[in-house]
VMD Tcl script that draws the C-alpha trace (Angstrom):
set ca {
  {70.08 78.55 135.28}
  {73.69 77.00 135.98}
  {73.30 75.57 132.86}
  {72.70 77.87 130.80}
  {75.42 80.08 132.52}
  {78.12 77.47 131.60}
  {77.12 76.93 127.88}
  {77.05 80.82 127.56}
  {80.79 80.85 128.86}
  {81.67 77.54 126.73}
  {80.16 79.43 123.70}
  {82.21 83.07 124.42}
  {85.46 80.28 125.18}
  {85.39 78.38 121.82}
  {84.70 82.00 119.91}
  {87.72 83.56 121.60}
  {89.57 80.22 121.00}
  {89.01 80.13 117.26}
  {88.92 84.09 117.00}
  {93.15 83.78 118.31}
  {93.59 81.53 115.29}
  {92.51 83.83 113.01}
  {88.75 84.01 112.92}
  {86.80 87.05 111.27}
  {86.67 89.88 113.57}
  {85.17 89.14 117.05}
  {83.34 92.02 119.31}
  {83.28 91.30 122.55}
  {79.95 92.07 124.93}
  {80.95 94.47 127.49}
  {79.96 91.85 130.59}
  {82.65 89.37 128.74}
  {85.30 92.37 128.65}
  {84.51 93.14 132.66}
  {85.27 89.31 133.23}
  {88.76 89.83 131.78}
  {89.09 92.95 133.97}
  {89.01 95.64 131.28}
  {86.34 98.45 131.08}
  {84.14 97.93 127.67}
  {84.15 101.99 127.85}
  {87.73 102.78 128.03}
  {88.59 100.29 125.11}
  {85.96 102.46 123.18}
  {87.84 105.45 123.87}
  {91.09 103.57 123.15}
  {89.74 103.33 119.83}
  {88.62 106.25 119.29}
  {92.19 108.09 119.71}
  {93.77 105.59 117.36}
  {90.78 105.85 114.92}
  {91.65 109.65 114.92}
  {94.71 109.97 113.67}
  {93.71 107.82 110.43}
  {90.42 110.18 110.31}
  {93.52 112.98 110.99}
  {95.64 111.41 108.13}
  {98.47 111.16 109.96}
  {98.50 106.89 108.57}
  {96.20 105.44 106.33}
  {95.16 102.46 108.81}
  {96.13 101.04 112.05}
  {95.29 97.58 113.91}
  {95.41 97.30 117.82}
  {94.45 94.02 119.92}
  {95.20 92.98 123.36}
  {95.73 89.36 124.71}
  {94.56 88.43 128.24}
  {95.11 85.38 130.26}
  {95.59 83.92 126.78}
  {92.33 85.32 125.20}
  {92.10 87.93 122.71}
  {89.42 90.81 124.57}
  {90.01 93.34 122.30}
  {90.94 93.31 118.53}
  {90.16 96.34 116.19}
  {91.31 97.47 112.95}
  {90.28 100.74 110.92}
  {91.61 102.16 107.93}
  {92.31 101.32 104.39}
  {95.31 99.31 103.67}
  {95.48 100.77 100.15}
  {93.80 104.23 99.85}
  {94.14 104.39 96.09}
  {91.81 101.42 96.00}
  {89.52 101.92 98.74}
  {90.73 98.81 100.54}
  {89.79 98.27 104.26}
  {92.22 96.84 106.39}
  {90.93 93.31 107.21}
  {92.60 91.05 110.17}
  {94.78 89.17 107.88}
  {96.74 91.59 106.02}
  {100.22 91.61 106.04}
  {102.43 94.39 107.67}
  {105.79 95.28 107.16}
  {106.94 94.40 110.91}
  {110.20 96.25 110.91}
  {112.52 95.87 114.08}
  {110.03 93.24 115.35}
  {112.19 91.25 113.51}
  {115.06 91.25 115.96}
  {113.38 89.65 118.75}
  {112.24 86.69 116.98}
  {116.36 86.69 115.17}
  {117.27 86.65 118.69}
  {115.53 84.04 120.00}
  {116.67 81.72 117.01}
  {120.02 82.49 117.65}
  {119.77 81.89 121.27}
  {118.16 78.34 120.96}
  {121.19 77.28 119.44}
  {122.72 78.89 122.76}
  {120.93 76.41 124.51}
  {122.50 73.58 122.38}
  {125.62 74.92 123.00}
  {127.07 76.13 119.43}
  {127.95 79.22 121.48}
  {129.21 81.12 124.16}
  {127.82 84.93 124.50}
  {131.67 86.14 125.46}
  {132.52 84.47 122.66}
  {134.14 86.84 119.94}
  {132.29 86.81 116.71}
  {135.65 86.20 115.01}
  {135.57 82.59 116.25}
  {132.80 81.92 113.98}
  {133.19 84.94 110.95}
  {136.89 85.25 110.67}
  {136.28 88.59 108.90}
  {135.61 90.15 112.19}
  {139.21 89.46 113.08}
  {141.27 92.89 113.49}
  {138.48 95.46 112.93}
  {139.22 98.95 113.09}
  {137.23 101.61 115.14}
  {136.70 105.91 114.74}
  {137.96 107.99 116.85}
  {138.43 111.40 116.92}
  {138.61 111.22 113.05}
  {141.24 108.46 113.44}
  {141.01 105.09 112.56}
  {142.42 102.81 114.93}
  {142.53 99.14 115.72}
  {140.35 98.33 118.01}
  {141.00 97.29 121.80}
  {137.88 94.85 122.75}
  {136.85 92.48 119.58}
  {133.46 92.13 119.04}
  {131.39 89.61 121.51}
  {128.36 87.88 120.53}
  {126.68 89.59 123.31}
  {127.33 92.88 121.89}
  {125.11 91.89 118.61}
  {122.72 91.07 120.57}
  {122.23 93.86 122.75}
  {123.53 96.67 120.38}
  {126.88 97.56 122.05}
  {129.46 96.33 118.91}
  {129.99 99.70 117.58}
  {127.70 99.39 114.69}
  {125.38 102.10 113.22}
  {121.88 102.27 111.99}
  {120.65 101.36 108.76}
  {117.53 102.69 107.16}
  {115.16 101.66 104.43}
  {117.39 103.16 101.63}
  {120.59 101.83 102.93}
  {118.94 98.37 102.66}
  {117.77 99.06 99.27}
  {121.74 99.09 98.56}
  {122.70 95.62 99.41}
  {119.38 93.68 98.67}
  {121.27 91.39 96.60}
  {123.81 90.72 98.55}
  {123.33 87.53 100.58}
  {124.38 87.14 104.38}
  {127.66 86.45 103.94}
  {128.53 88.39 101.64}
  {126.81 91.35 103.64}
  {129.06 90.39 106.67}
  {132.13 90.68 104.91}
  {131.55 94.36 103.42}
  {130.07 95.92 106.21}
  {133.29 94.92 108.48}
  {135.27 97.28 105.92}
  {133.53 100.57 107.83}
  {135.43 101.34 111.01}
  {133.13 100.86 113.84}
  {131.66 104.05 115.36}
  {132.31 102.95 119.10}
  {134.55 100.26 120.59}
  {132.82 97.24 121.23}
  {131.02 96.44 124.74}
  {131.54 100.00 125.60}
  {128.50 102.06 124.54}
  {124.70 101.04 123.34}
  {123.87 102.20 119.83}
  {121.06 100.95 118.66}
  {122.32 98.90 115.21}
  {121.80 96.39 112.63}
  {123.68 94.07 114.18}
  {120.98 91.29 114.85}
  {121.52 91.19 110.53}
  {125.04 89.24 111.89}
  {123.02 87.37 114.35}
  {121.37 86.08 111.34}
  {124.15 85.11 109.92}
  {125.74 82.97 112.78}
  {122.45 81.51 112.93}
  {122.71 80.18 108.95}
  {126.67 79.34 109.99}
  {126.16 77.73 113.25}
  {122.90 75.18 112.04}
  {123.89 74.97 108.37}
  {120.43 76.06 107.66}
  {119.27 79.44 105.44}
  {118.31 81.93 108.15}
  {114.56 81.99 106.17}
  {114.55 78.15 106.84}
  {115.83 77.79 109.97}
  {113.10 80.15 111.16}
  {110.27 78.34 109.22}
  {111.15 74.78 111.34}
  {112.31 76.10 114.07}
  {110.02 78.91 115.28}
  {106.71 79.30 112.41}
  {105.98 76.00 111.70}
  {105.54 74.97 115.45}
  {103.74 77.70 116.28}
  {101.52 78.21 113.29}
  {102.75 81.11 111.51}
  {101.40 80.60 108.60}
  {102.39 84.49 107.54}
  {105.54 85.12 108.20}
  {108.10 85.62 105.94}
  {111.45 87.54 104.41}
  {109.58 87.11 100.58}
  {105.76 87.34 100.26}
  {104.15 84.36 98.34}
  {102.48 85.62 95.28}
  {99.28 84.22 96.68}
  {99.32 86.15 99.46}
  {100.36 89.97 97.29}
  {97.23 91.36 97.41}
  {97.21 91.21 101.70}
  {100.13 93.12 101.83}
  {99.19 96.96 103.29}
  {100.45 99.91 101.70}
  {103.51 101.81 103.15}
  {103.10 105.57 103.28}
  {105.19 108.59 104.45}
  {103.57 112.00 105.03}
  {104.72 114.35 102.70}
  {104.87 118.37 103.77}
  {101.27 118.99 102.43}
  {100.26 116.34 104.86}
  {99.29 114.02 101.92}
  {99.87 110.72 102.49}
  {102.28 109.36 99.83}
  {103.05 105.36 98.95}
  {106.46 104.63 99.73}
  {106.06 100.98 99.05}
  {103.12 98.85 97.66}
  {102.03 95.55 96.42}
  {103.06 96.94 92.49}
  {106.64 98.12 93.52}
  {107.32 96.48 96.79}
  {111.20 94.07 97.10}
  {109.26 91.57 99.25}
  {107.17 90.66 95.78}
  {110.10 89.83 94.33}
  {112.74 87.21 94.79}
  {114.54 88.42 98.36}
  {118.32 87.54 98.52}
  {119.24 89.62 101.78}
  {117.24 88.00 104.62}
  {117.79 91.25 106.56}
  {117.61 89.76 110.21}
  {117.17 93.51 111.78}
  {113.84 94.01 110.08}
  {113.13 91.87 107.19}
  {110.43 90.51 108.43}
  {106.52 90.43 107.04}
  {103.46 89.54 109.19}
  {100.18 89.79 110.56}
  {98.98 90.99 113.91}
  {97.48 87.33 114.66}
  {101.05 85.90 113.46}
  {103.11 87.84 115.89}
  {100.38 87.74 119.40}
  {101.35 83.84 118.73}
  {105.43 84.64 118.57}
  {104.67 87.02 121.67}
  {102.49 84.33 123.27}
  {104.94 81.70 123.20}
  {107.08 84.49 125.27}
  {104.62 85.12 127.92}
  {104.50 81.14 128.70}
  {108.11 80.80 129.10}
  {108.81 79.85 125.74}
  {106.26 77.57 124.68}
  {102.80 77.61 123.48}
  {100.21 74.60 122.82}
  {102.82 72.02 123.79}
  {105.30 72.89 121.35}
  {108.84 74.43 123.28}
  {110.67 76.83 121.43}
  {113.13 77.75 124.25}
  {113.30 76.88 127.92}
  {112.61 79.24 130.63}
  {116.24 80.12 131.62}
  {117.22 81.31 128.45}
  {114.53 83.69 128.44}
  {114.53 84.83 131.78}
  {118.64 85.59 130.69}
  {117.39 87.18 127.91}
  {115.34 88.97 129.78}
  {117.75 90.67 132.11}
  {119.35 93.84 131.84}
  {122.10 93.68 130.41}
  {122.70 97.37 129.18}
  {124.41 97.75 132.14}
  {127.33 99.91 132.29}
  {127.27 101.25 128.96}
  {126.95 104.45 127.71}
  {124.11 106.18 126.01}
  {123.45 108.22 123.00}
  {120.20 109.64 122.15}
  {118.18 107.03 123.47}
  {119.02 106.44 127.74}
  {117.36 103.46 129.64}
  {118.36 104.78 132.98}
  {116.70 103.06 136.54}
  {113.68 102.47 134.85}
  {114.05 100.47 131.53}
  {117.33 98.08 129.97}
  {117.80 96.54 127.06}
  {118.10 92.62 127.27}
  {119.03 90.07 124.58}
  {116.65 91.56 121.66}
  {114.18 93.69 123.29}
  {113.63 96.45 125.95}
  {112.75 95.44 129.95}
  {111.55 97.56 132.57}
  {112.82 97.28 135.79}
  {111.18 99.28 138.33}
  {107.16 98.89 139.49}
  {105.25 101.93 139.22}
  {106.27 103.23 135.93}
  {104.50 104.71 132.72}
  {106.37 102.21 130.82}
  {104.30 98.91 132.09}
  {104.79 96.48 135.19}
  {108.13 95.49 136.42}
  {109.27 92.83 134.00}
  {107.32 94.46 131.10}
  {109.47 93.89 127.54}
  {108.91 93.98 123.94}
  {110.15 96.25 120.92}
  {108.89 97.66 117.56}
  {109.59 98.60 114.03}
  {110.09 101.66 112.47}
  {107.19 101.45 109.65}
  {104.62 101.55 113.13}
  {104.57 98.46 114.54}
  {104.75 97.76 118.53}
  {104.50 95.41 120.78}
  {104.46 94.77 125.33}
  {104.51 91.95 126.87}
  {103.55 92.41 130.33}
  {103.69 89.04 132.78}
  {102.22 90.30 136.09}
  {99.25 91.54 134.06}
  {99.48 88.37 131.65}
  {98.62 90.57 128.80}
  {99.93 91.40 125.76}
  {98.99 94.55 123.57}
  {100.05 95.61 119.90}
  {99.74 97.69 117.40}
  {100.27 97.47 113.67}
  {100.38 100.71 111.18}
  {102.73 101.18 108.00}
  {104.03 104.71 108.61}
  {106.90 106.43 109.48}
  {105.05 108.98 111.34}
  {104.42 107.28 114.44}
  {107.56 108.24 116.60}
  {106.93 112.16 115.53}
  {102.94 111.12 117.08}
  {104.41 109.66 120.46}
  {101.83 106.75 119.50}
  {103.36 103.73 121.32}
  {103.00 105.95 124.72}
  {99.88 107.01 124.04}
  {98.20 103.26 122.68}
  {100.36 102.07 126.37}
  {98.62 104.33 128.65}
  {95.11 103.77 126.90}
  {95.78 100.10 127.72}
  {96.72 100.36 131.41}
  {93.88 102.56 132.14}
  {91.40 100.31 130.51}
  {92.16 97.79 133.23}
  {89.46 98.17 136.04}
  {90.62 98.56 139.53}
}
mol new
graphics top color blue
foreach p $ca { graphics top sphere $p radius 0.5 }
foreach p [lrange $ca 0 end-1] q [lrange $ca 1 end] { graphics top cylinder $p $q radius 0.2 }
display resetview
């Protein structure tokens, strides 16, 4: 009886094992799920609610999984990744992962922190001249400013920068990094530096002190340093021509609630030869791609023997350091900071995760926690703009926590 006991757990081990790396879709018995401390019946109903709002047309397709002590327990995806065509959405396509790019920018740039190419008071000027004299807005004046711009501040979005969107992208897509860096220091900053958070493209600069403080492309320096050792085989700024016909379909809703492509595998820049590798959100993936990158996180910055940055720097990186600055639009307050590339929350007994809880996500649907006192990871992956106007990253989080049994 023992026996066959421990084969039957070997067996459900090596599935999960190979179904992390990438194995066709794995259900999960609901005794395995109750051994991970999740209730099979609640991750139904999870699914269900996300299932509804493709069945709703609100996105053509969305992807959710959960890690758990290092085992996937959940993985799901539902949808078509191209309605035109009919085409399910299958584990490996490839998603347009938005602002998920900044955390993994911001760990590259802060591994060559721990080699000590920088300091994060350092101004940026000490490495891009053109950030030398910058000007800032105020009160419809343009004025020199008072504080220069800090490393620190690119990282946690307080240099004064603004937001970019898709179509301001679609402007400077042949520019390359440096060349970026120089024009956008023409536009007066909107705030004075280190005085106010404003969510930014400034991790695009990060980016760029990566390529000038290694020497490397920002592309390659990311292959060696952080995909390669951790086996992400599908991440990328420019999608391999091989791989075209993975990539899911981008769609905003128009006013008739039709669902309309905004940017496909036919017209799509990341098909094409990519010149700006836009460190903000530039980024391509899959869902199994990124649990590795988020993975590595959760084990204090390595995974399967292979370090990609020591504990300290994280745990600094995972502080709050949002502190003291102002707000607009978007307020952290006692419960949640901003760290060095990605939200934290600080308080037990919030809606927003356990104490320590921190991730981000992208703007085309994409989200991802990282929770350590749980040990559990959840994401989601869509290609929509709707899903800030849905609330769905609060509703995917609470399905999650209450799927955890008692």
């Amino acid at each position: 009886m023992k026996k066959s006991i421990f084969i039957k757990h070997f067996v459900v081990l090596i599935f999960l094992l190979f179904h992390f790396n990438g194995a066709a879709q794995l259900k999960i018995d609901k005794e395995d799920v109750k051994e991970y401390g999740f209730s099979y019946e609640k991750l139904n109903e999870l699914d269900s609610v996300m299932h509804s709002f493709v069945d709703n047309k609100d996105f053509s397709a969305i992807q959710t999984a959960i890690v758990k002590n290092g085992k996937i327990i959940h993985f799901d995806s539902y949808g078509y990744s191209d309605i035109s065509e009919k085409k399910k959405l299958e584990r490996n396509d490839i998603f347009r992962i938005a602002s998920m790019t900044k955390p993994i920018v911001s760990v590259a740039l802060m591994m060559l922190f721990e080699e000590g190419k920088f300091q994060l008071d350092d101004p940026v000027y000490k490495y891009l001249p053109e950030f030398k004299n910058l000007k800032v807005k105020k009160r419809k004046k343009i004025k020199p400013l008072k504080n220069d711009v800090k490393i620190i501040d690119l990282l946690r979005h307080s240099a004064g920068f603004n937001f970019k969107g898709p179509e301001d992208y679609r402007k400077v897509m042949s520019m390359s990094l440096e060349e970026y860096s120089k024009e956008i220091v023409k536009t007066p900053l909107k705030f004075e530096p280190g005085t106010t958070w404003w969510y930014s493209f400034s991790t695009d600069i990060c980016g760029y002190l990566i390529e000038v403080l290694s020497g490397e492309k920002l592309d390659v320096f990311l292959k060696n340093k952080i995909f390669d050792p951790l086996k992400m085989e599908d991440t990328f700024f420019e999608l391999p021509k091989k791989k075209i016909d993975r990539l899911t379909t981008l769609y905003v809703k128009e006013d008739d609630k039709e669902l309309i492509s905004f940017d496909n595998k036919l017209n799509s820049p990341f098909i094409n030869k990519v010149i700006l590798l836009n460190g903000s959100g530039g980024l391509l993936s899959t869902t199994d791609d990124y649990l590795k990158f988020c993975q590595m996180l959760l084990e204090n910055g390595s995974l399967n023997n292979q370090r990609i940055i020591s504990s300290e720097t994280l745990d600094l990186m995972k502080e709050d350091h949002s502190l003291g600055l102002k707000y607009k639009y978007l307020a952290f307050g006692k419960k949640k900071g901003f760290g060095l590339g990605f939200e934290v929350v600080k308080e037990t007994d919030t809606k927003f995760g356990s104490k320590g809880t921190f991730g981000w996500g992208g703007m085309f649907g994409t989200y991802f926690r990282i929770d350590p006192v749980e040990n559990m990871i959840f994401i989601y992956m869509t290609q929509s703009f709707e899903t800030y106007k849905l609330k769905l990253s609060d509703k995917f989080r609470a399905l999650v926590y209450e799927s955890i049994l008692e």
